[in-house]
C-alpha positions as CSV (number, residue, x, y, z in Angstrom):
1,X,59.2,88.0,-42.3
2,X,62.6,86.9,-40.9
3,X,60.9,83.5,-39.9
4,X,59.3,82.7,-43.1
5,X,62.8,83.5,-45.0
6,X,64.6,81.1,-42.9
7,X,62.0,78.4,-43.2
8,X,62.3,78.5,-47.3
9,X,66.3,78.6,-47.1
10,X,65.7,75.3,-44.9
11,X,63.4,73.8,-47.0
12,X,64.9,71.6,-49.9
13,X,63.5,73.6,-52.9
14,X,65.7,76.4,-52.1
15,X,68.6,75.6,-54.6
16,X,66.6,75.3,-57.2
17,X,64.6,78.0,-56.7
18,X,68.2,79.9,-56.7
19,X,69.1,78.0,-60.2
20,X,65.9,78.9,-61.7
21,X,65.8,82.8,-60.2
22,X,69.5,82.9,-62.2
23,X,67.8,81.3,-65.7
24,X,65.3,83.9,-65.7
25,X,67.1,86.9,-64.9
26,X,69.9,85.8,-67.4
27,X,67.2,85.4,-70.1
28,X,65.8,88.7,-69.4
29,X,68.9,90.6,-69.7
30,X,70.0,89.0,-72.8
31,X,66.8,90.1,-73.9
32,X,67.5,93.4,-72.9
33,X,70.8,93.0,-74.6
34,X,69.9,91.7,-78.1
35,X,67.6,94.4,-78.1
36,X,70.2,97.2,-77.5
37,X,72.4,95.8,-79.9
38,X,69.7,94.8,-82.6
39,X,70.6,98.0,-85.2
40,X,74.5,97.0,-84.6
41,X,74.3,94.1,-86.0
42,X,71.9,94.7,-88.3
43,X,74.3,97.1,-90.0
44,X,76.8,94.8,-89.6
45,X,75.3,92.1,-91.6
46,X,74.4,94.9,-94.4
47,X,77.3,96.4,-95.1
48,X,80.3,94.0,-93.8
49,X,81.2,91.2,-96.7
50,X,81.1,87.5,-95.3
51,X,84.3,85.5,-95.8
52,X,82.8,82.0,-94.9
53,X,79.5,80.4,-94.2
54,X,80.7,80.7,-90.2
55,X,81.8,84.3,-90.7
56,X,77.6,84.4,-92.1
57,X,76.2,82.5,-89.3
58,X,78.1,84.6,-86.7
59,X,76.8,87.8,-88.2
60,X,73.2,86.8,-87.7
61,X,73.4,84.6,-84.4
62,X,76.0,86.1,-82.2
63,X,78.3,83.7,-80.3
64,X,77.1,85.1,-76.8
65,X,73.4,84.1,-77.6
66,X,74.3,80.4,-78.7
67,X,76.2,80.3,-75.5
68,X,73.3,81.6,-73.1
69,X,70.6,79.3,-75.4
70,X,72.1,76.4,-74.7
71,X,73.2,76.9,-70.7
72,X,69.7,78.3,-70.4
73,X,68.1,74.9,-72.0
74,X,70.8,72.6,-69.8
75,X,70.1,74.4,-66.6
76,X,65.9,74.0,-67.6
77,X,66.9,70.2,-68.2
78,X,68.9,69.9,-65.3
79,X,66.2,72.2,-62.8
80,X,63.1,70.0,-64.5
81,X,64.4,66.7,-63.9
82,X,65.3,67.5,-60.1
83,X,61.8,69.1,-59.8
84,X,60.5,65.4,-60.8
85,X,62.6,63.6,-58.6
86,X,61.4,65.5,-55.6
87,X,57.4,65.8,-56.4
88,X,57.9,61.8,-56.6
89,X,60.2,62.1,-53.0
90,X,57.4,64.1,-51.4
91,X,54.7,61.8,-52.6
92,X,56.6,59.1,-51.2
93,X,56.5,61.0,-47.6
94,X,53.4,61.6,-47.6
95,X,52.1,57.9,-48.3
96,X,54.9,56.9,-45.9
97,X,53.4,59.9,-43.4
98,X,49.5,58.2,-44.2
99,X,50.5,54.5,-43.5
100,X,52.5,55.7,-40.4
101,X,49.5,57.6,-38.9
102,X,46.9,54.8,-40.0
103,X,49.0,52.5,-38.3
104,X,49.7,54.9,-35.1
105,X,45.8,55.2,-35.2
106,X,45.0,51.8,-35.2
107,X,47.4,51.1,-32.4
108,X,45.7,54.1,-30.2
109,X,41.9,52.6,-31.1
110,X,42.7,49.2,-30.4
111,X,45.1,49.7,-27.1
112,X,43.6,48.3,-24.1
113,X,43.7,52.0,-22.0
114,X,41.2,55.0,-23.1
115,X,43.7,58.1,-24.2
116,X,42.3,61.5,-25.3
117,X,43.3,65.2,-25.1
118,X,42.1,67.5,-22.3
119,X,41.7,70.9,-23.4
120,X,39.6,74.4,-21.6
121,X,37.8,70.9,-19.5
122,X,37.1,69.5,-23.0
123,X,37.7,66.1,-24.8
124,X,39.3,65.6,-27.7
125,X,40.7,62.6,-30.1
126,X,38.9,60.0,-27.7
127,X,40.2,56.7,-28.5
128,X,37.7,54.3,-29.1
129,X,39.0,52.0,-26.1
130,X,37.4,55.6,-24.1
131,X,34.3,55.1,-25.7
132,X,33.7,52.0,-24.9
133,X,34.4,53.3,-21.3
134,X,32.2,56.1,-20.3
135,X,29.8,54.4,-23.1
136,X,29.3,58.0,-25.0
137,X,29.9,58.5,-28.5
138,X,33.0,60.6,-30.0
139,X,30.3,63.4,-31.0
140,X,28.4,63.3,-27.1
141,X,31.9,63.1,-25.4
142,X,32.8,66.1,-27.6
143,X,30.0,68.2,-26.0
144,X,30.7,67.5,-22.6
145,X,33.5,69.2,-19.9
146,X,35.1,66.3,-17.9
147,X,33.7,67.1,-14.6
148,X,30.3,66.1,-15.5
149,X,31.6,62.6,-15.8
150,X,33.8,62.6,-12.6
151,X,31.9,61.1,-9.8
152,X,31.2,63.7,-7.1
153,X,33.1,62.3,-4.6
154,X,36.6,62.3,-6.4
155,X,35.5,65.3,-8.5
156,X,37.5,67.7,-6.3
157,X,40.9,65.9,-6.5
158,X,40.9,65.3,-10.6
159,X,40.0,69.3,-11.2
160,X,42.7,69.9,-8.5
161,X,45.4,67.2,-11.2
162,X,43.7,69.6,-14.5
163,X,45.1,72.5,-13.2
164,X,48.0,71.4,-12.0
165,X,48.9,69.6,-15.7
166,X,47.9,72.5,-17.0
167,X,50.2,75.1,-15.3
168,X,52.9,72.6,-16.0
169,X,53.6,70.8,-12.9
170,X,53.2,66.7,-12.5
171,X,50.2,66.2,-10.4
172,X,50.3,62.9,-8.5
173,X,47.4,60.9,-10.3
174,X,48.4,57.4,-8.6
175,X,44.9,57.4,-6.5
176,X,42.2,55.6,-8.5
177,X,39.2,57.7,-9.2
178,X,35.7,57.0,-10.5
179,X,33.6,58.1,-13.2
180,X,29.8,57.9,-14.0
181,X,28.9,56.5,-17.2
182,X,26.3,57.0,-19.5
183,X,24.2,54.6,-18.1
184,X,24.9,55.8,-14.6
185,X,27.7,52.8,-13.7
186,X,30.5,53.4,-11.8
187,X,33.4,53.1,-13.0
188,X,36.7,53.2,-11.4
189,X,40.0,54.6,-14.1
190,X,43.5,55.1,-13.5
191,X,45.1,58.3,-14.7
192,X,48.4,59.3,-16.3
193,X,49.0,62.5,-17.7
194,X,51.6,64.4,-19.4
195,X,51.4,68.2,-20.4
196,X,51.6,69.0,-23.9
197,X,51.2,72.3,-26.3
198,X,48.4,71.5,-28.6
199,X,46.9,73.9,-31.6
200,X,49.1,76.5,-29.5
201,X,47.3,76.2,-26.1
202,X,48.4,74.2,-23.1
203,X,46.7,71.0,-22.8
204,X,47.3,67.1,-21.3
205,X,47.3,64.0,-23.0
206,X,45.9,61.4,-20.7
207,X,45.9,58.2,-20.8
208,X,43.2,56.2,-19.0
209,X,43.3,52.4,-17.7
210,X,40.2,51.2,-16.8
211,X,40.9,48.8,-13.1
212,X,37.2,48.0,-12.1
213,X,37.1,44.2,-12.3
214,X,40.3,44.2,-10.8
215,X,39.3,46.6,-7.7
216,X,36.3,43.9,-7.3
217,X,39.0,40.9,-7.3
218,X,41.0,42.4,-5.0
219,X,38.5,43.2,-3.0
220,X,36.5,40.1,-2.9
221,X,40.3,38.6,-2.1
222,X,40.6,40.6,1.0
223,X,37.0,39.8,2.4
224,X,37.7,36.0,1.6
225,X,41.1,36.3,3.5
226,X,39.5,38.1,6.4
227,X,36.4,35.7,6.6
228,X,38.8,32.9,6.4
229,X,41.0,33.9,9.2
230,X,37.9,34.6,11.3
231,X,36.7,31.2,10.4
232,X,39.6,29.7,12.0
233,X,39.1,31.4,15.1
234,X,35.6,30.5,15.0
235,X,35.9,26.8,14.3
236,X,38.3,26.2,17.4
237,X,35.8,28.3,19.3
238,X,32.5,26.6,18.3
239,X,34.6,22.9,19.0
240,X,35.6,24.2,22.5
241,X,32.1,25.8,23.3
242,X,30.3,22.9,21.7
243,X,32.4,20.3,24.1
244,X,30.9,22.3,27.2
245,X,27.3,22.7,26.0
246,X,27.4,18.5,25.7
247,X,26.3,18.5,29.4
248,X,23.6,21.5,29.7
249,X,21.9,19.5,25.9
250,X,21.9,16.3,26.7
251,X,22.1,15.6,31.1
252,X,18.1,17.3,30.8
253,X,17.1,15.0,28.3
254,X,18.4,11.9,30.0
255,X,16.9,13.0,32.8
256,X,13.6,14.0,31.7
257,X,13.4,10.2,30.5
258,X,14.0,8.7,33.8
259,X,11.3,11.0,35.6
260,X,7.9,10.8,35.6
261,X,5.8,13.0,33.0
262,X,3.8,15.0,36.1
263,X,7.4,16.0,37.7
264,X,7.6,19.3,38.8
265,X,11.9,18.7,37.6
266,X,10.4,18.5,34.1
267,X,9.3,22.0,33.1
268,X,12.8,23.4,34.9
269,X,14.4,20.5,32.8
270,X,13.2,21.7,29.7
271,X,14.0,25.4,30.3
272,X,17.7,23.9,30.5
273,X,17.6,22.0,27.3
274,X,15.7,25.0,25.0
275,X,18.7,27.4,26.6
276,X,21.3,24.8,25.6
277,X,19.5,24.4,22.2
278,X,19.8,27.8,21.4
279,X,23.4,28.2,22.3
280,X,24.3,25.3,19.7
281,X,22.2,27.2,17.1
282,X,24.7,30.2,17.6
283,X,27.7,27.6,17.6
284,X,26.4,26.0,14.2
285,X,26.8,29.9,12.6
286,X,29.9,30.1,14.1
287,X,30.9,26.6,12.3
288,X,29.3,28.1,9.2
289,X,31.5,30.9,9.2
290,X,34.4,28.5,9.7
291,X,33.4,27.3,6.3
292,X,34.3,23.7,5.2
293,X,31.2,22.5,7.5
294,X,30.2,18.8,6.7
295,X,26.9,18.9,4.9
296,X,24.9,16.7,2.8
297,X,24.2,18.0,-0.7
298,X,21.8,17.3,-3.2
299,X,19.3,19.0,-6.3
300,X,16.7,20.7,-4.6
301,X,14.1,23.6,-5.7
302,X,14.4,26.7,-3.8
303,X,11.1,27.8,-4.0
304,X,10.3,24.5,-2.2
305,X,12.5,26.3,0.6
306,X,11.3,29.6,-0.2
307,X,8.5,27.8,1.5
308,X,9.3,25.0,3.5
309,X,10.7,28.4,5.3
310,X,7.6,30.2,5.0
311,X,5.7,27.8,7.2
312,X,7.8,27.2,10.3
313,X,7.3,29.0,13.9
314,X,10.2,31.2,13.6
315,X,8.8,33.0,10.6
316,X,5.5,33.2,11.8
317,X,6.7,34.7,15.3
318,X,8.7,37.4,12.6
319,X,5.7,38.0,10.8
320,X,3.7,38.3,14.2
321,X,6.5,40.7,15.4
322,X,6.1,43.0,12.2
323,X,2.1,43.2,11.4
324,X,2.5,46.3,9.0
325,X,4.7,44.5,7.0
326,X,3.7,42.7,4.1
327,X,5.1,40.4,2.1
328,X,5.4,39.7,-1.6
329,X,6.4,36.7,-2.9
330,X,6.8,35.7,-7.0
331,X,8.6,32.2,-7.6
332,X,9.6,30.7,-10.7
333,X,6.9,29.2,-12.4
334,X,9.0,25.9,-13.6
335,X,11.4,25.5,-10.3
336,X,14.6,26.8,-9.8
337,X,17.2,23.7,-8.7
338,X,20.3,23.8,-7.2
339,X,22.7,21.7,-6.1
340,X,23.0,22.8,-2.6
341,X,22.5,22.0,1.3
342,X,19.2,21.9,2.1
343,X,19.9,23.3,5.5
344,X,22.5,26.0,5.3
345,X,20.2,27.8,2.1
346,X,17.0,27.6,4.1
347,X,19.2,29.2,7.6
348,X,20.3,32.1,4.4
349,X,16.6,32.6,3.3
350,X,15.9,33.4,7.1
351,X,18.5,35.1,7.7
352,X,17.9,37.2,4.5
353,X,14.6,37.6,5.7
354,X,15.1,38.7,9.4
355,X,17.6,41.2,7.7
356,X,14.8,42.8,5.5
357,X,12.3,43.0,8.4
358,X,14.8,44.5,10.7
359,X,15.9,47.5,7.9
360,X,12.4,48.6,7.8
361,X,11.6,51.9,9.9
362,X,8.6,52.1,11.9
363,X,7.8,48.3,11.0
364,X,6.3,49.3,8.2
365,X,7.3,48.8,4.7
366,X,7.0,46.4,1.8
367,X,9.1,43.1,0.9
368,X,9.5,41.7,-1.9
369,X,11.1,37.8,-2.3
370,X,11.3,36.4,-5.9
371,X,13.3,33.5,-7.8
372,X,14.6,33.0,-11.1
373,X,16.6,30.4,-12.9
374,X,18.5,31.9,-16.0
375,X,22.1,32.7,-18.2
376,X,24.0,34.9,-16.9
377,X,25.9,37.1,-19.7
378,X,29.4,37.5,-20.0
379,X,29.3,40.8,-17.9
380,X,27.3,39.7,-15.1
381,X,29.8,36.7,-14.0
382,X,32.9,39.1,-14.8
383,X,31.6,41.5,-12.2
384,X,30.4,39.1,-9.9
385,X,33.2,37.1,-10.2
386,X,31.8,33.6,-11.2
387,X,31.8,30.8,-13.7
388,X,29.7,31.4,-16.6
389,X,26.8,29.6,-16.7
390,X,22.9,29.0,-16.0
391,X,22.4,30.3,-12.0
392,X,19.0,30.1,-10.1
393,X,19.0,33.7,-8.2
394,X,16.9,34.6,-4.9
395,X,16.2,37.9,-4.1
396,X,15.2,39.8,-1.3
397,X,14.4,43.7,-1.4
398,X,12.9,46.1,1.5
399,X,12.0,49.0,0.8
400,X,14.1,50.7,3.8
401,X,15.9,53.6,4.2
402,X,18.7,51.7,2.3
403,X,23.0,51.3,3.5
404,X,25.7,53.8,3.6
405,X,28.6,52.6,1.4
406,X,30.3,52.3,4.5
407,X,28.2,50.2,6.0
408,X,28.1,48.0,2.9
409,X,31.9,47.6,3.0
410,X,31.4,45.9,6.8
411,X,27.9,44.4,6.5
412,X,29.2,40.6,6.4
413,X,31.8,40.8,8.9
414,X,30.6,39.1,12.5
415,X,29.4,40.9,15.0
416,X,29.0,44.2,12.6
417,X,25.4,44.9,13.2
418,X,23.3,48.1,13.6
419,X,20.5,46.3,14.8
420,X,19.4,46.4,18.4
421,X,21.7,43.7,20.2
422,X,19.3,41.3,22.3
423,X,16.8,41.4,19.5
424,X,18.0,40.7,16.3
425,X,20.3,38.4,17.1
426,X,24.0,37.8,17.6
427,X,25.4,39.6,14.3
428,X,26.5,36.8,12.6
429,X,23.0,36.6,10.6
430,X,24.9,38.2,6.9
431,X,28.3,36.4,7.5
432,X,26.6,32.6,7.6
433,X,24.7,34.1,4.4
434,X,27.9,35.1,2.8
435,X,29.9,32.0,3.7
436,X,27.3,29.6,2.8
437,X,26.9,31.4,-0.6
438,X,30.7,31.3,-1.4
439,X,31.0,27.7,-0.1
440,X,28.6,26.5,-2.7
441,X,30.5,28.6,-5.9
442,X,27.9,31.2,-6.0
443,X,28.0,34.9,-5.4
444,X,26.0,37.8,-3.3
445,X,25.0,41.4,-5.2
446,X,23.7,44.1,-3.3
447,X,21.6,47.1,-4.6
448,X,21.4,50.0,-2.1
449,X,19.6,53.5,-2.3
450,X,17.4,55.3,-0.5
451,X,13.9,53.9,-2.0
452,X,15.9,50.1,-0.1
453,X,17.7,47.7,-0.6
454,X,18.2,44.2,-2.4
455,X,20.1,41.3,-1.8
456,X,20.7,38.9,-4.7
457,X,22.1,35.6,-3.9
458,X,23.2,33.6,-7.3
459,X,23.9,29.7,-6.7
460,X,25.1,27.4,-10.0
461,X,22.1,25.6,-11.5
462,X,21.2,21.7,-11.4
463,X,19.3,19.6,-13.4
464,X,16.3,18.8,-12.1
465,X,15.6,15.1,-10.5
466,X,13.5,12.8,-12.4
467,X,12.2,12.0,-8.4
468,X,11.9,14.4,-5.6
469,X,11.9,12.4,-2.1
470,X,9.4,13.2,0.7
471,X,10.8,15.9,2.8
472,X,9.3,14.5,6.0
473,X,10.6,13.8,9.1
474,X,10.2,11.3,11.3
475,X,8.9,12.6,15.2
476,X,7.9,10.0,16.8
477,X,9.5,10.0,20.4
478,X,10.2,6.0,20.1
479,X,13.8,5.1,20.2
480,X,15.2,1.9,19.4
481,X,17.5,0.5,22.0
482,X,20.2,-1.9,21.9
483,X,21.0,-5.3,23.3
484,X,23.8,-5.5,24.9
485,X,26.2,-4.4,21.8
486,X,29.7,-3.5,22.3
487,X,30.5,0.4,21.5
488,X,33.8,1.7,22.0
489,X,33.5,5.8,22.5
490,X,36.9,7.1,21.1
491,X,37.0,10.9,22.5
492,X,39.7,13.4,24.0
493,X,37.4,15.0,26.1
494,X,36.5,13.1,29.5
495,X,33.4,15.0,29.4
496,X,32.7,13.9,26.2
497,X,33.2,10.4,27.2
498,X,31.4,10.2,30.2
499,X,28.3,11.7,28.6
500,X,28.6,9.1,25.9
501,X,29.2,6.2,28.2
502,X,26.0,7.1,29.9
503,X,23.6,7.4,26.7
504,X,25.3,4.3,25.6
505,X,24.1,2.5,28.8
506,X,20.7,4.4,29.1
507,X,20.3,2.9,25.7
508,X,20.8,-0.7,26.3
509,X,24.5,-0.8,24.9
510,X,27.4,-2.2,26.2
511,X,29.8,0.6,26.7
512,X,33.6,0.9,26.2
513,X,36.0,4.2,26.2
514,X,39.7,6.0,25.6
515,X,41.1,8.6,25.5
516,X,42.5,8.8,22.0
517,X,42.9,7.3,18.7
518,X,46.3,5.5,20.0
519,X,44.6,3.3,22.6
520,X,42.0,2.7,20.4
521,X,44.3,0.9,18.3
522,X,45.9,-0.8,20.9
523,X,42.9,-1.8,22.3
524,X,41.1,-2.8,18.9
525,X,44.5,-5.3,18.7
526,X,43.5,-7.9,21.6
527,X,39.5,-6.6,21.3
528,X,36.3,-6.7,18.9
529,X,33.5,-4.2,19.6
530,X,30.2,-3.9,17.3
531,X,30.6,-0.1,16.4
532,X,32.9,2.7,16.9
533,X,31.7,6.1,17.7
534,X,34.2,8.2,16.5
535,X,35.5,12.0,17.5
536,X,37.5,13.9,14.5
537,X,39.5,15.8,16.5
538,X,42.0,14.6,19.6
539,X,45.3,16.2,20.7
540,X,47.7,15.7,20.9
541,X,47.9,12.3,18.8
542,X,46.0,10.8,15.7
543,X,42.7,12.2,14.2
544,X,39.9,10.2,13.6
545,X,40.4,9.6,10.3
546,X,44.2,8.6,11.0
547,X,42.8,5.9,13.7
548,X,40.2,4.8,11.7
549,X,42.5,4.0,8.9
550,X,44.8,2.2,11.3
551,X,41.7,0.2,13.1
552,X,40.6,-1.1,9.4
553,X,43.9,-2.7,8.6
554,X,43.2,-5.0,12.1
555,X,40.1,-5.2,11.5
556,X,38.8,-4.8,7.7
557,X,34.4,-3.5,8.0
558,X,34.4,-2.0,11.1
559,X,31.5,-0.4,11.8
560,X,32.3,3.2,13.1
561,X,29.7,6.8,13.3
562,X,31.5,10.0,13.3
563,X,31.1,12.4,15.9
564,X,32.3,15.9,15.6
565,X,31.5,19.7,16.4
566,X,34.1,21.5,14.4
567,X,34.6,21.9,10.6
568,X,37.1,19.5,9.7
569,X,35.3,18.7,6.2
570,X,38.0,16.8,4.7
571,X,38.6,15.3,6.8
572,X,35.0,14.2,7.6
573,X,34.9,13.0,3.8
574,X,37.3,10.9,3.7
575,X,36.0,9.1,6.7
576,X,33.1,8.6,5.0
577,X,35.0,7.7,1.7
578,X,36.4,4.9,3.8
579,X,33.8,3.2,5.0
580,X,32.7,5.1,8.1
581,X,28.5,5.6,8.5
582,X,26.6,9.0,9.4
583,X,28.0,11.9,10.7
584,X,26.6,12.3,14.4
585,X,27.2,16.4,14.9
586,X,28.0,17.8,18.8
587,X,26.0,18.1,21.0
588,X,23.9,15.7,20.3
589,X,20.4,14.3,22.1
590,X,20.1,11.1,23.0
591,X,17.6,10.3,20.3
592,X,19.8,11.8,17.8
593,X,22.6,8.8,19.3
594,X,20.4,6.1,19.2
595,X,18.7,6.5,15.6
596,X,22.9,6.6,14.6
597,X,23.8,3.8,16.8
598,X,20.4,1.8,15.8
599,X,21.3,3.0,11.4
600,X,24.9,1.5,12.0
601,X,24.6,-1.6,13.3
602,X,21.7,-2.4,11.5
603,X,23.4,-1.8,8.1
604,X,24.8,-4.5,5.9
């Protein structure tokens, strides 16, 4: 009773509610009065003889009625007209009150964080931003407690926050969390929350900022930066290793040429050779996870290497390795062209490939390879952080036991492998897929659960060429040999040089050699050769760019091939760019020299 009194003395109709309680109870006891002194002056105005129209007037009205009439109809005037003046005051509040909320409502539906109020586990006022979130509607949010939309894992720390918020403490909410959607997409939020009494309950006003893409950003940031310190490390390895594999490649070779066919040497020869030819397969992933690997690109269909793939030995010894698998293919009826390097996308296929076979338990299991060639939408290449555009897609699913999410986390890295070492390779199988995808502006998604899992690999769409050249090779053992041209061998490596010299010779060429791009030059000043063969890399000292630049200002044409083992691919182009032939990659046979000795010189 106290409380409601001291709200209406606070509220502004209080003084007239005083001015008007005072007109009424005068009214009433002049009322009360007139009627108590009605026979009075009745008698009065009988028997008492007027002197004057006033003395009349008096008689019948009395002077203390006239006096309350009139104070009774100013303070009525007076009360009325205040009365007005605040019914239009309080109309004005309250469309003041409306446009303030509309706008406060429109600023809370169209803010970029989801905000609601938490109270007893239930949601209430979602902002529409929330919505759009968990992708329920304000009615089904309405009907569901808040755990049910925490994901399991984080489910015990955000009840462990309610309560806290609730008791009154500040919980510290500055771990991200994630939520399940509607649709069953996870979805990771940020969470600040502030205690609040609400309908006369505790409760917590939250507000809700939604950091997914950016999570994926930063996280495809950190695997970039990783993979692109590791690349460095690999690059300066596979230069080194590919410097000392030179011998054990080509010494068999050259050798095998100068015995007869029915040498016992031969066979052992050989043996040599296919060891040293594997080794430089491994060192070719390593300089694919250097990135930045020189490569010829043009428009090719990848279901033409879906099945140029399909038909060599290596996936036929898979296939004969795993006879209870089996393989489904489905292609895209109308070609799916990219712009791409032939070789690096096929090694992905099979690498792709190898990876499904080996995830399959018991050797048994299904596969299933398909391509596709369409627009992505808008939220596809937001969460796979790429261009918008058309994409062709390969994709590869087993129907394994599926990846932990810890596993997934590491599964590119080199070396990270839970495959059985000695069999399935060196490890690096996922990380040349991963780099040669992101080298070519495309992206990798990867489905997991325990039915298996799918690898999608998206690569930026090409026209398709109004002519499609053979893909044949050439294999015929002839090689063309020279007669008696001058080659200078520019190489830092004596090694290197010595193995040269001797192909050069073998060949029919008239060999010359030094030991860096600095003699070269000072050579090339009192000397003409026929061709340059060309190493990228020599310390200390010029590249091979650098010398080549310097060589064309004595002698404008030169000839030159390039010769290189690491992943200088700048570098590499702009040799090229400057007049420079083929690009002769380390170790190489001594066919592989003379078809780029024979292209060079015989080019206008």
């Amino acid at each position: 009773m106290t409380s409601m009194i001291n709200s209406i003395k606070q509220s502004r109709w209080y003084p007239y509610g005083i001015l008007l309680f005072i007109c009424c109870l005068y009214w009433c006891l002049d009322s009360v009065w007139s009627y108590k002194s009605y026979d009075r002056n009745l008698n009065a105005l009988i028997y008492m003889v007027p002197s004057s129209f006033l003395d009349t007037f008096l008689l019948q009205v009395p002077p203390y009625q006239i006096v309350s009439r009139i104070s009774v109809m100013l303070l009525m005037l007076l009360s009325g007209t205040l009365l007005i003046e605040l019914g239009n005051r309080k109309q004005k509040i309250a469309r003041a009150l409306d446009e303030s909320e509309s706008r406060a409502q429109y600023i809370i539906d169209h803010a970029n964080v989801g905000t609601c109020i938490v109270q007893n586990k239930r949601f209430f006022l979602p902002n529409q931003k929330l919505l759009d979130i968990s992708g329920y509607s304000e009615e089904e949010l309405a009907e569901i407690p808040f755990p049910r939309l925490v994901h399991p894992d984080d489910l015990e720390m955000v009840v462990r926050w309610y309560e806290e918020g609730i008791a009154g403490l500040e919980p510290e909410t500055d771990t991200p969390f994630q939520i399940l959607t509607k649709g069953q997409e996870i979805r990771w939020l940020l969470l600040s929350t502030t205690s609040i009494v609400w309908r006369g309950e505790p409760a917590l006003f939250n507000i809700l900022r939604d950091i997914t893409e950016s999570l994926h950003r930063e996280k495809k940031d950190q695997q970039a930066k990783k993979m692109e310190a590791i690349g460095l490390l690999a690059g300066g390895v596979a230069h080194d290793l590919n410097n000392i594999l030179s011998g054990i490649v080509t010494y068999p070779e050259m050798m095998m040429y100068q015995l007869p066919d029915d040498s016992p040497l031969c066979s052992q020869l050989k043996v040599i050779q296919d060891s040293g030819a594997r080794a430089s397969a491994i060192i070719a992933d390593l300089l694919t996870v250097a990135r930045g690997v020189a490569s010829n690109r043009k428009t090719t269909d990848l279901n033409a290497l879906v099945e140029r793939f399909l038909k060599t030995p290596e996936y036929k010894n898979l296939a004969n390795n795993h006879p209870h698998v089996r393989l489904t293919q489905s292609l895209h009826k109308e070609g799916v062209y990219i712009f791409c390097s032939d070789i690096h996308i096929q090694k992905s296929i099979m690498n792709l490939l190898f990876n499904a076979f080996e995830a399959l338990e018991q050797d048994t299991g299904a596969i299933i390879l398909n391509t596709d060639c369409r627009e992505l939408t808008k939220t596809e290449w937001k969460r796979l952080n790429i261009r918008e555009g058309s994409y062709g897609i390969l994709s590869v699913a087993d129907t394994g036991p599926g990846i932990s999410a810890k596993q997934k986390e590491r599964i590119f890295e080199p070396f990270y492998t839970k495959k059985k070492m000695g069999r399935s390779g060196t490890g690096l199988g996922l990380t040349v897929v991963w780099n040669t995808i992101v080298e070519h502006e495309g992206a990798i998604d990867i489905q997991t659960s325990e039915e298996g899992t799918t690898f999608t690999l998206y690569l930026p769409a090409a026209h398709p060429p109004q002519h499609i050249p053979d893909s044949g090779n050439n294999t015929g053992e002839e090689m063309d040999k020279g007669s008696g041209q001058t080659v200078l061998l520019i190489d830092d490596d004596p090694q290197q040089r010595e193995i040269g010299s001797q192909f050069l010779s073998f060949l029919g060429y008239s060999p010359k050699s030094v030991a860096s791009g600095e003699e070269a030059v000072e050579y090339l000043q009192q000397e003409k050769v026929d061709l340059l063969v060309l190493d990228m890399v020599m310390e200390p000292g010029i590249n091979g760019r650098e010398t080549y630049e310097q060589i064309l200002s004595i002698h404008p044409g030169q000839k030159a091939i390039i010769v290189s083992g690491n992943s200088e691919h700048k570098e590499i182009t702009k040799t090229i760019e400057l007049g420079a032939g083929r690009l002769l990659k380390k170790p190489y046979t001594v066919k592989n020299l003379a078809e780029a000795v024979q292209s060079e010189l015989s080019a206008p």
